[in-house]
C-alpha positions as CSV (number, residue, x, y, z in Angstrom):
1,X,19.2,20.9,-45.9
2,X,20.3,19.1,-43.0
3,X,19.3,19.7,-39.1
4,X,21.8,19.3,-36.1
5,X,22.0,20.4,-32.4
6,X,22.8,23.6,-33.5
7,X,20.1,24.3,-36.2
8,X,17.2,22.7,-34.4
9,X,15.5,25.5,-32.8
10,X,15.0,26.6,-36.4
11,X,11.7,26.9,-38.1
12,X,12.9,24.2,-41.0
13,X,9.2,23.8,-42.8
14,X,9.7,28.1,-43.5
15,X,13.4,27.6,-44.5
16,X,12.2,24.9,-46.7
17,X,9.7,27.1,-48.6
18,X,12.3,30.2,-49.1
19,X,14.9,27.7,-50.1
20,X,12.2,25.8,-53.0
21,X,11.2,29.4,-54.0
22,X,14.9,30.8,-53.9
23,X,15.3,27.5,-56.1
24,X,13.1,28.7,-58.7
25,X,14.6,31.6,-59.8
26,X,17.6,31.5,-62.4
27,X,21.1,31.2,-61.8
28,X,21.6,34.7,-62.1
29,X,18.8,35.7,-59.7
30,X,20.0,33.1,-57.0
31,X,23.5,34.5,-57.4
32,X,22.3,38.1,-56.8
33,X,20.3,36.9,-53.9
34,X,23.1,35.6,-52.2
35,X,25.2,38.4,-52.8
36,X,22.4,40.3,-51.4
37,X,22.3,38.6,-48.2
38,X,26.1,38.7,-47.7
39,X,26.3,42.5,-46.0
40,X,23.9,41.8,-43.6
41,X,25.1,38.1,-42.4
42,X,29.4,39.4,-42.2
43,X,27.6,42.8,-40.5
44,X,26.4,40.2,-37.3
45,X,29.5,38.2,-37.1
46,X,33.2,38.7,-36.5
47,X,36.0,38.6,-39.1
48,X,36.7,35.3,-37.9
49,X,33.5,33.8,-37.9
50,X,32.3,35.4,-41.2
51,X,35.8,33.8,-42.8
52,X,34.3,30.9,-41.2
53,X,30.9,30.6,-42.9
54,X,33.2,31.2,-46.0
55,X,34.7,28.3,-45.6
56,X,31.9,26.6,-44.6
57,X,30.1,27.5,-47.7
58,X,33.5,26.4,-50.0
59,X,33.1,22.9,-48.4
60,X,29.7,22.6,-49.2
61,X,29.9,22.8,-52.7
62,X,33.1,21.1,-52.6
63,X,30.8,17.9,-51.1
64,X,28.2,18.7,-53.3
65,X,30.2,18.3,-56.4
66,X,31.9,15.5,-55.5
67,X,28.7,13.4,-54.3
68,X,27.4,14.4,-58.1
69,X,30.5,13.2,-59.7
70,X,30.2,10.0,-57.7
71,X,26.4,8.8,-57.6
72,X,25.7,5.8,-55.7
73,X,28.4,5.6,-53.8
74,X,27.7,7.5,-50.0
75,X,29.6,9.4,-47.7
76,X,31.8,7.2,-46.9
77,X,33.9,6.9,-50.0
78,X,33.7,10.7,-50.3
79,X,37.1,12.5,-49.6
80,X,35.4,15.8,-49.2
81,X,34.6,15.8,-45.1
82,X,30.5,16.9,-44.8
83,X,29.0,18.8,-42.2
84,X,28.5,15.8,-39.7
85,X,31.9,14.9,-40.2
86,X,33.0,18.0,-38.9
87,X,30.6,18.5,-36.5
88,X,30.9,14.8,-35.3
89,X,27.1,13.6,-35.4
């Protein structure tokens, strides 16, 4: 979990607990928990911006997939573009 200029007003140590618990529950219990959360995160945004976090979310296990296929080697011999990248940090 990374922080940026748009995440830092966040309380990171309580994401960071949910996140570890949320990590100890099985694939199939993570899966529903997501799903779970979906209605209520596209019910507070636009189409636009919910399509967004979509994508966003795509990317990110597009990156994270492609950093475990290539150990070792950083970000900068990934082709996948991460989140500072995009964001330009």
């Amino acid at each position: 979990m990374t922080t940026s200029s748009r995440t830092d007003w966040m309380n990171h140590p309580e994401l960071r607990r949910l996140v570890d618990n949320a990590n100890r529950l099985t694939l199939a219990e993570r899966l529903t928990l997501v799903k779970g959360l979906i209605p209520g995160i596209a019910d507070e945004q636009t189409t636009e911006q919910f399509a967004a976090f979509v994508e966003e979310i795509k990317l990110k296990g597009n990156r994270f997939n492609e950093a475990k296929a290539h150990p070792g080697e950083g970000r900068a011999t990934r082709s996948v573009p991460g989140e500072r990248d995009i964001e330009a940090r």
